[in-house]
N, C-alpha and C positions, 0 to 999 in steps of 0.2 A: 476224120476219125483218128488219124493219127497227132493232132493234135489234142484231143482229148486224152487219148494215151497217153503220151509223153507227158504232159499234165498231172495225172492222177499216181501218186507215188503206191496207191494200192497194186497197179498193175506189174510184173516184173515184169523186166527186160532185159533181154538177148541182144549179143551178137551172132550175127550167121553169114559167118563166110564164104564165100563162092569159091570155086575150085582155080577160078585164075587171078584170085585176087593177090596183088602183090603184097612183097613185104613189108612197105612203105605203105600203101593203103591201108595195112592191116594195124600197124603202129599209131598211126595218123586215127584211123577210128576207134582203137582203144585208148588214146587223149581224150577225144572230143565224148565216147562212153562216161569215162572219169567226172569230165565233167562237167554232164547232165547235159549236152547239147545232143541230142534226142532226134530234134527238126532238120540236121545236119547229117546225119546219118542214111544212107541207102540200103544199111548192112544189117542194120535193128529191127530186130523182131518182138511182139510184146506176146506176153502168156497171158491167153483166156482158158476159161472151164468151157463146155459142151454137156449139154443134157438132150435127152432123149433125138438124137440124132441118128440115122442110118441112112448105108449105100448098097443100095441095090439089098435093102433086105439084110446088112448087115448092122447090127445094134451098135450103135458106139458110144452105150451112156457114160457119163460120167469123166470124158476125158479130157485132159489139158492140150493144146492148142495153142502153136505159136504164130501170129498174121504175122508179114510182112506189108505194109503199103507199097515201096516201091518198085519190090523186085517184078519184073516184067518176062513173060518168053517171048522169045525174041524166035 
């Protein structure tokens, strides 16, 4: 899926940075952002839409939503 992503230039893409990400990590994936290395990226998030979705009873039409593929909890 995340190759489909990075693929389709319709989709936008984020960066999202973690709290202990360093400065050099941070430089280093705003390069490889630049330019267009996607499949490189741990830190890349893409924007989708959501329609008629809810939690626990709570409506969430209509809203934007950004996946991550790799971030993991650890």
């Amino acid at each position: 899926m995340k190759q489909k992503d990075a693929a389709d230039d319709a989709i936008r893409k984020y960066i999202s940075f973690g709290v202990n990400d360093s400065k050099a990590k941070r430089l280093s994936d705003r390069s490889k952002f630049r330019q267009k290395r996607y499949m490189d990226l741990s830190s890349i998030t893409f924007g989708h839409s959501i329609t008629e979705f809810n939690i626990n009873g709570y409506d969430m039409d209509n809203q934007m939503v950004r996946i991550s593929y790799d971030r993991r909890i650890k």
